[in-house]
C-alpha positions as CSV (number, residue, x, y, z in Angstrom):
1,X,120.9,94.7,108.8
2,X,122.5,97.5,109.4
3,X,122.0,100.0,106.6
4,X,118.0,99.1,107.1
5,X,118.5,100.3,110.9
6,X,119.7,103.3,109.4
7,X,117.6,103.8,107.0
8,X,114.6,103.2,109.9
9,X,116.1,105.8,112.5
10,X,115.9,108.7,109.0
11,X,112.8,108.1,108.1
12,X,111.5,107.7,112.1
13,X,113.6,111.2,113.3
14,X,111.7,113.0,110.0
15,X,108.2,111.7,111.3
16,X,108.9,113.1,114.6
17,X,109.3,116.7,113.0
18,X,105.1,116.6,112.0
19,X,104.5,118.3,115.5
20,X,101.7,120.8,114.4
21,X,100.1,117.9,112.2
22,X,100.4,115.6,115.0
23,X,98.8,117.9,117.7
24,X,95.9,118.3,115.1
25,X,95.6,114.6,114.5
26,X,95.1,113.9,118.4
27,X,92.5,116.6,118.5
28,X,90.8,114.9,115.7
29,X,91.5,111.5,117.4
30,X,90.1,112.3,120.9
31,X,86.5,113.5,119.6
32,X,86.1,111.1,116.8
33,X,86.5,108.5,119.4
34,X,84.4,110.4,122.4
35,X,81.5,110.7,119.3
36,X,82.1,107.0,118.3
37,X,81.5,105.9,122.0
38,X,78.2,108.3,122.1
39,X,76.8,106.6,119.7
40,X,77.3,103.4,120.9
41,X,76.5,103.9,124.1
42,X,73.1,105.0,122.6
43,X,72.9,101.1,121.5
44,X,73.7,100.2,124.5
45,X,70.8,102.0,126.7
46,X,68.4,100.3,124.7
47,X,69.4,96.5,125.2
48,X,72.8,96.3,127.1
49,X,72.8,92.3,127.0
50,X,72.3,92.4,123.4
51,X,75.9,93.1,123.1
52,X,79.0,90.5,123.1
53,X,81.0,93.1,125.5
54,X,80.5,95.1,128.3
55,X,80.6,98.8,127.6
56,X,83.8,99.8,129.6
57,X,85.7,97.2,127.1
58,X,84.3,98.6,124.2
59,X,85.4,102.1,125.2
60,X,89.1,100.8,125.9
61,X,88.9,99.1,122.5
62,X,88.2,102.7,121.1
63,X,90.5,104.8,123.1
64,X,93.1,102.0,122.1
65,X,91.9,101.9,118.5
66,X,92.2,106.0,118.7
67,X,95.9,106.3,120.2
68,X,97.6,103.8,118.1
69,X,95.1,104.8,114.5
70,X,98.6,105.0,112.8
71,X,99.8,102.1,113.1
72,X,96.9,100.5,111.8
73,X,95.1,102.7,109.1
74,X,94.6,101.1,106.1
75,X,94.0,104.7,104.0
76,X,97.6,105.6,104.9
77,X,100.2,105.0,101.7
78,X,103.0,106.9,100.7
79,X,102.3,108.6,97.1
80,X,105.9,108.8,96.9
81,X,106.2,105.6,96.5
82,X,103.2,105.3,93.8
83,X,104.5,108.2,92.0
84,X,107.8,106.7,91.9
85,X,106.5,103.5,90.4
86,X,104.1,105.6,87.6
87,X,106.7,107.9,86.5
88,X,109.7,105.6,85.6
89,X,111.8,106.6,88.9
90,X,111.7,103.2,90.4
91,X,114.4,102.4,87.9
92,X,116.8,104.7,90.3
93,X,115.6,102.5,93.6
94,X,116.5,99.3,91.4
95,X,120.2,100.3,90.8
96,X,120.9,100.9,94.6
97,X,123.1,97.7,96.4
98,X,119.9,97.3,98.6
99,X,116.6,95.6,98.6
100,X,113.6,97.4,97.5
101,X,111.1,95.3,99.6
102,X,112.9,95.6,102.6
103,X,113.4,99.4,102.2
104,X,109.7,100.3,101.5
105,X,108.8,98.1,104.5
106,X,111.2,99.5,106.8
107,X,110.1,103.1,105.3
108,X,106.7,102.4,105.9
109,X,107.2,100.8,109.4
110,X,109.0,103.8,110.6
111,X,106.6,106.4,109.0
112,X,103.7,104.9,111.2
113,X,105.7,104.5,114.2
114,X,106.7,108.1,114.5
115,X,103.5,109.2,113.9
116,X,102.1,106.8,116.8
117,X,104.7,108.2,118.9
118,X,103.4,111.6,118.6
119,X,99.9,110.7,119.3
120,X,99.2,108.1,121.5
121,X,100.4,109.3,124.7
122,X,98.3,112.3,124.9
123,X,95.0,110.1,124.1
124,X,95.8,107.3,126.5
125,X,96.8,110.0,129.2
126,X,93.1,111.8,128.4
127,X,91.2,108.6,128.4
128,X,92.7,107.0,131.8
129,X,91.5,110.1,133.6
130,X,87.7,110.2,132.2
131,X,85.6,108.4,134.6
132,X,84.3,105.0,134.3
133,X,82.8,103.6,131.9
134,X,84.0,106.1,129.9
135,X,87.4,105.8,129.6
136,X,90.5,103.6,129.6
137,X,90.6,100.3,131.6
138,X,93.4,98.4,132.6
139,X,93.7,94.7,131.6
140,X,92.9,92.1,133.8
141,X,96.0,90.3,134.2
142,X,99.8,90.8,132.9
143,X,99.0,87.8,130.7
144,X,96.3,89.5,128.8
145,X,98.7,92.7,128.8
146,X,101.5,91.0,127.0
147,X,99.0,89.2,124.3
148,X,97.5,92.2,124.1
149,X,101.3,93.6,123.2
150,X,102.1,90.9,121.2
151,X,99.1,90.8,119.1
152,X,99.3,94.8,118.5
153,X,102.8,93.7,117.1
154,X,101.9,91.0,114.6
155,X,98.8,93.5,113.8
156,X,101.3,95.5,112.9
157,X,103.4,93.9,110.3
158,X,100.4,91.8,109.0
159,X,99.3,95.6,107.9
160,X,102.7,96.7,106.6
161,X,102.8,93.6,104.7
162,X,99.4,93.8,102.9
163,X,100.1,97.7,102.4
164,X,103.6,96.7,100.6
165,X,101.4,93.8,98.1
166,X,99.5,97.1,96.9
167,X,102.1,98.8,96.3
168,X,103.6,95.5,94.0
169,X,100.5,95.6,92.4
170,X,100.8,99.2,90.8
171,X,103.9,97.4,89.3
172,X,101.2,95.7,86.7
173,X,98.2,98.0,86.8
174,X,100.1,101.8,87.3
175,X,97.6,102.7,88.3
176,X,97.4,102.8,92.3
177,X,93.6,104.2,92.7
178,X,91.4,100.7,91.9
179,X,93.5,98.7,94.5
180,X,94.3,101.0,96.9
181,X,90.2,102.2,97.4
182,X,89.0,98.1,97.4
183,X,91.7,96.9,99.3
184,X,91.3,100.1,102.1
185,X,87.7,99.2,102.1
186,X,87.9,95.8,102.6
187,X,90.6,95.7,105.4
188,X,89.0,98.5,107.0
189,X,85.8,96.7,107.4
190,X,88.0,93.2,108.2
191,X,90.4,94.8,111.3
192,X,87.5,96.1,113.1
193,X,88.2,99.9,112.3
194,X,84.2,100.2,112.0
195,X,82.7,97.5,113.9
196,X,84.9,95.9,116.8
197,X,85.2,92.7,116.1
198,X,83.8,91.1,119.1
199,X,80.5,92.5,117.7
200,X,81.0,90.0,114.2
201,X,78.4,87.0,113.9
């Protein structure tokens, strides 16, 4: 357990160094999320009780979809790791006194992690000060905070887990681009990335 600690506070301290690409990403975050709520809010003028939620939870569910995008992005893979499985170097990886699974999962948790780290402070701090219903709610209750937690953490792992099965599967195909575009499709559409999922029949 410990050498994958170790190997979790490397990769983690060489995301944090990404602070230029970071700042950009929040930037990018913050209005992609201001125009996402726009447009539904244009949806909303028309027929407000059309709609499973009210409009101030929708735009906490996309401030807290926009602040914590890293840990849940389905597009985001390492090509090291694809490049290391189409050009013979896995072989190297193989021979180390460690196992591969759990490294690429404890490489890939970290990698996500430090790049939340970077970003969603800033967003959450920006969206709690916009005025109602614009911006970022508090929950209810502590209950509904701590499922809330605990449901961004098994999130979390269920996506690190289905991001390591593509990654097996360039193992038989080497070829990561069929896979990697139909299964980033698909769980994009699944997690509620484009369509909350309150609003699913």
């Amino acid at each position: 357990m410990k050498k994958y600690f170790c190997f979790f506070r490397i990769r983690f301290i060489n995301g944090l160094q990404y602070r230029a690409a970071a700042l950009a990403g929040v930037c990018t975050q913050f209005f992609w999320g201001a125009l996402t709520i726009l447009m539904f809010s244009a949806f909303y003028k028309s027929a407000p009780d059309a709609f499973p939620m009210p409009f101030e939870a929708l735009s906490s569910y996309i401030w807290l979809q926009q602040a914590f995008l890293s840990l849940f992005m389905t597009w985001f893979y390492e090509t090291q790791i694809f490049d290391s499985i189409t050009q013979g170097h896995i072989a190297y990886e193989l021979c180390r006194p460690i196992d591969l699974y759990g490294m690429w999962f404890i490489r890939n948790m970290a990698n996500r992690l430090s790049r939340a780290a970077l970003r969603c402070l800033p967003i959450l701090l920006v969206a709690a000060l916009l005025p109602a219903p614009w911006g970022l709610s508090l929950s209810h209750s502590p209950g509904a905070f701590l499922l809330f937690v605990v449901s961004m953490l098994m999130g979390f792992l269920v996506l690190v887990a289905m991001s390591m099965l593509i990654y097996i599967s360039v193992f038989y195909s080497m070829s990561p681009l069929g896979i990697r575009t139909l299964a980033t499709s698909v769980m994009e559409f699944l997690s509620g990335a484009i369509i909350p999922l309150p609003f699913f029949p």
